[in-house]
C-alpha positions, 0 to 999 in steps of 0.5 A, a space after each residue: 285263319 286255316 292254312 289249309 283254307 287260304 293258301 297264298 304262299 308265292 301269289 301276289 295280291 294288290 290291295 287299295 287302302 294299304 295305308 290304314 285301317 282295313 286295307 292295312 290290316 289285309 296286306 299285314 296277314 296276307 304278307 305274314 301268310 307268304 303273300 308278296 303284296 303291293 298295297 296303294 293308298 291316298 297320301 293324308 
């Protein structure tokens, strides 16, 4: 992923189906990328 192309240092960002799979893998990189993240998913 470019820097340049996907700036969201300071943003927050929600992501739904933070507790495996895809949504996990999406609220990891955006909070390496700066992003501060709230992530949602249903208990197992």
């Amino acid at each position: 992923m470019s820097a340049a192309l996907f700036d969201v240092a300071g943003r927050v960002a929600c992501v739904t189906g933070a507790s495996s799979g895809l949504g996990r893998r999406t609220a990891t990189l955006l909070a390496q990328a700066g992003c501060k993240v709230v992530g949602g998913g249903a208990p197992r």
